[in-house]
C-alpha positions as a Python dict, from the first residue, in 0.01 Angstrom:
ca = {
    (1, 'X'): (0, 0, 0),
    (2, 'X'): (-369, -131, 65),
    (3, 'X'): (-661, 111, 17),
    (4, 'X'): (-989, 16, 231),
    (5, 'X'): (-1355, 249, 184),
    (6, 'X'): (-1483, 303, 540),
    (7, 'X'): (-1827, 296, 628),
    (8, 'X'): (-1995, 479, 926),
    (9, 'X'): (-2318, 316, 1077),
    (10, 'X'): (-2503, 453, 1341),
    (11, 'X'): (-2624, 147, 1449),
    (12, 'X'): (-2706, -219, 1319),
    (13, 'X'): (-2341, -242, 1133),
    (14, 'X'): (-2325, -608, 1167),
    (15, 'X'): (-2677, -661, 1040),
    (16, 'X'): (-2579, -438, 746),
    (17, 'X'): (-2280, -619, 651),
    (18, 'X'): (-2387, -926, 711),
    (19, 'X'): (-2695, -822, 434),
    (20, 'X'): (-2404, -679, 201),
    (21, 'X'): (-2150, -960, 196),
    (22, 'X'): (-2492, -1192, 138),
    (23, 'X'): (-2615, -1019, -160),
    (24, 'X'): (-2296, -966, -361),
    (25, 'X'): (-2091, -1299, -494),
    (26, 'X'): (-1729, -1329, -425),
    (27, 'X'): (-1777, -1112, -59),
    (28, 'X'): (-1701, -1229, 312),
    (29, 'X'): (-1673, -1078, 634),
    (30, 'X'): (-1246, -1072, 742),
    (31, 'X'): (-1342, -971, 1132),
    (32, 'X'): (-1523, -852, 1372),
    (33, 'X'): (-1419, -683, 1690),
    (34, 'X'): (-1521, -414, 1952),
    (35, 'X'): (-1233, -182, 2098),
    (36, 'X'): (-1070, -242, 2422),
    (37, 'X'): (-1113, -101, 2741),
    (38, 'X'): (-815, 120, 2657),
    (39, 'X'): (-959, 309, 2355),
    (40, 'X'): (-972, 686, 2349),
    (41, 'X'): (-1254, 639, 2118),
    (42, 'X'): (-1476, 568, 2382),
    (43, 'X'): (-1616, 327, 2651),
    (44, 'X'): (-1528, -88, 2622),
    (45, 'X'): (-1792, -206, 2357),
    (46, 'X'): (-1911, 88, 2207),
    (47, 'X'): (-1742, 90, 1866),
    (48, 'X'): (-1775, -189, 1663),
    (49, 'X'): (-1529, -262, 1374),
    (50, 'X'): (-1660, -512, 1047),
    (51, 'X'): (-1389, -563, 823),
    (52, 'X'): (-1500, -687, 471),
    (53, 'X'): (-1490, -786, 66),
    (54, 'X'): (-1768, -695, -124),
    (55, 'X'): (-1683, -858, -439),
    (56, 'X'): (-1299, -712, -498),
    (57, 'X'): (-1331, -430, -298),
    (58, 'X'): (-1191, -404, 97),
    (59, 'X'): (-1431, -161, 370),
    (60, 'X'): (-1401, -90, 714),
    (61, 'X'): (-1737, -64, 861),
    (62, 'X'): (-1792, 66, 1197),
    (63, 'X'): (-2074, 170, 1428),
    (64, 'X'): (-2006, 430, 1672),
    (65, 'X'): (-2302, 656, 1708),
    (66, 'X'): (-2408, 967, 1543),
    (67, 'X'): (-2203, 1133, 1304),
    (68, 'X'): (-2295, 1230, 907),
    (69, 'X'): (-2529, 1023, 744),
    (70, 'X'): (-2466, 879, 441),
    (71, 'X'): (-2527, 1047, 127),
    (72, 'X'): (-2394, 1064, -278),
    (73, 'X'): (-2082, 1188, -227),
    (74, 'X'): (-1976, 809, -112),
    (75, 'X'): (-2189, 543, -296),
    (76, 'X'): (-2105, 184, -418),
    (77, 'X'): (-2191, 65, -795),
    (78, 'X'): (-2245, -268, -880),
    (79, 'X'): (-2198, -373, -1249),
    (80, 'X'): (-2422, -679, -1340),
    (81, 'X'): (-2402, -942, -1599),
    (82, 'X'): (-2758, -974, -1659),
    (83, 'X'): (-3123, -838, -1588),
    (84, 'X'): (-3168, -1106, -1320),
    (85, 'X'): (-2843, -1006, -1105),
    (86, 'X'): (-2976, -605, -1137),
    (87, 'X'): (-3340, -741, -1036),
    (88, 'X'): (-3192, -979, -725),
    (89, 'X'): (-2981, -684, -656),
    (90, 'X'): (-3221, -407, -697),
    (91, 'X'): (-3486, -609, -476),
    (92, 'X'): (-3321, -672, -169),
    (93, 'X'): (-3122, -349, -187),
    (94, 'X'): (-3443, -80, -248),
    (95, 'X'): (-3632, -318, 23),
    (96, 'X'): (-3635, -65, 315),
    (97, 'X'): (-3485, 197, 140),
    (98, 'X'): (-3575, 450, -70),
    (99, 'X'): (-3595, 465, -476),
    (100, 'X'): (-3392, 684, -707),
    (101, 'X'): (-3342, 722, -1048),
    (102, 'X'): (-3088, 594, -1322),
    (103, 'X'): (-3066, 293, -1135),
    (104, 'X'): (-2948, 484, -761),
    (105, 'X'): (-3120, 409, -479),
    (106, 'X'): (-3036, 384, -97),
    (107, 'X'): (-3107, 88, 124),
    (108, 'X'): (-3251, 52, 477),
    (109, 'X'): (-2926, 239, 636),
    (110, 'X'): (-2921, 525, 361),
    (111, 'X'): (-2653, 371, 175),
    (112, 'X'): (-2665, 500, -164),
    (113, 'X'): (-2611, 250, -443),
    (114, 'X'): (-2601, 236, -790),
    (115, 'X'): (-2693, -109, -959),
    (116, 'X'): (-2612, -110, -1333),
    (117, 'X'): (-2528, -351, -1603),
    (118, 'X'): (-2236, -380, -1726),
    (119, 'X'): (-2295, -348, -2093),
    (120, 'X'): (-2454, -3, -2007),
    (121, 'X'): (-2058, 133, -1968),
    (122, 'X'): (-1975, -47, -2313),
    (123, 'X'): (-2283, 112, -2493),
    (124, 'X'): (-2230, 492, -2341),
    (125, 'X'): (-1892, 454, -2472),
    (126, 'X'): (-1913, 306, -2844),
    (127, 'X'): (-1744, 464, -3093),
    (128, 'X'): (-2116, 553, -3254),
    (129, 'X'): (-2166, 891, -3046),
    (130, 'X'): (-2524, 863, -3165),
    (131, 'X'): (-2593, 509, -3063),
    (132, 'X'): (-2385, 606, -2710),
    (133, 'X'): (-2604, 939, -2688),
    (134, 'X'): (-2983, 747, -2718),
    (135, 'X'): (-2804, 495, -2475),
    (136, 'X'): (-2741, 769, -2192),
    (137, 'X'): (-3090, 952, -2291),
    (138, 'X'): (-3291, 619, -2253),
    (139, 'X'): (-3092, 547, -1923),
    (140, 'X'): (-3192, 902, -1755),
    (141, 'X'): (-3543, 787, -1835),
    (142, 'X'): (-3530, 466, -1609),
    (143, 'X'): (-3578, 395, -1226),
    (144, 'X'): (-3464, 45, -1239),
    (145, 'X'): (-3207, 7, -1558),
    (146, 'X'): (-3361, -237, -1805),
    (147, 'X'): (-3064, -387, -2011),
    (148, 'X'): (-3298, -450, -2279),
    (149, 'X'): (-3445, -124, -2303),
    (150, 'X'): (-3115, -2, -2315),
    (151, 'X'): (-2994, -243, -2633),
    (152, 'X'): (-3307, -141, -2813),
    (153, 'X'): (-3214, 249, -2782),
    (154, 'X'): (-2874, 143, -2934),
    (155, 'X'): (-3019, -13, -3202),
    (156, 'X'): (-3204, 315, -3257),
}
């Protein structure tokens, strides 16, 4: 069984993966075709198919017109190592696009995204439910997620 995300562009898929697959380490574009003549789906050339990794995760992009936009109910999240991967990340990403809070915010095509550090999921979990609870409270506080601001409200 293999489980692939789909994305739905509008327009400028290629661009858009191309961007993705660029930004995130371990990605690479599998394909990319246009269907046939034949399709029901429309006129030779009019639906473009990407087929990608971003990092250890399979999508389908295609661009076909006008349907939904994007929005929260599909987003991707990106757990970093360090500060410098969230700011590289956050940077490109936000470039275009539109800022949100607790480190969300949608790039050029309305993608939503979520770029977070890792530790963040290891602090909201500890064991210390008071240490975890300043974590999450300092967190809603932030645009950008600051992984030392985040240590520091652990420490208390």
């Amino acid at each position: 069984m293999k489980v692939t995300q789909t994305l739905w562009f509008e327009k400028d898929v290629e661009a858009a993966v191309r961007f993705y697959t660029g930004l995130v380490p371990g990605s690479s574009i599998q394909s990319v075709s246009t269907l046939p003549a034949d399709s029901p789906s429309g006129p030779a050339g009019s639906v473009k198919l990407v087929a990608f990794t971003l990092g250890d995760q399979r999508y389908l992009a295609f661009e076909a017109g006008r349907l939904d936009p994007f929005n929260h109910s599909f987003s991707i999240m990106v757990e970093c190592d360090t500060q410098a991967e969230i700011d590289r990340l956050w940077a490109a990403l936000a470039e275009g696009g539109t800022i949100e809070h607790c480190g969300w915010l949608r790039d050029r095509w309305g993608l939503a995204w979520q770029i977070a550090p890792k530790r963040l999921g290891e602090l909201i979990n500890d064991a210390d439910r008071a240490k975890a609870k300043r974590v999450a409270e300092a967190m809603l506080t932030m645009v950008k997620l600051d992984v030392a601001a985040l240590e520091a409200a652990a420490r208390g």
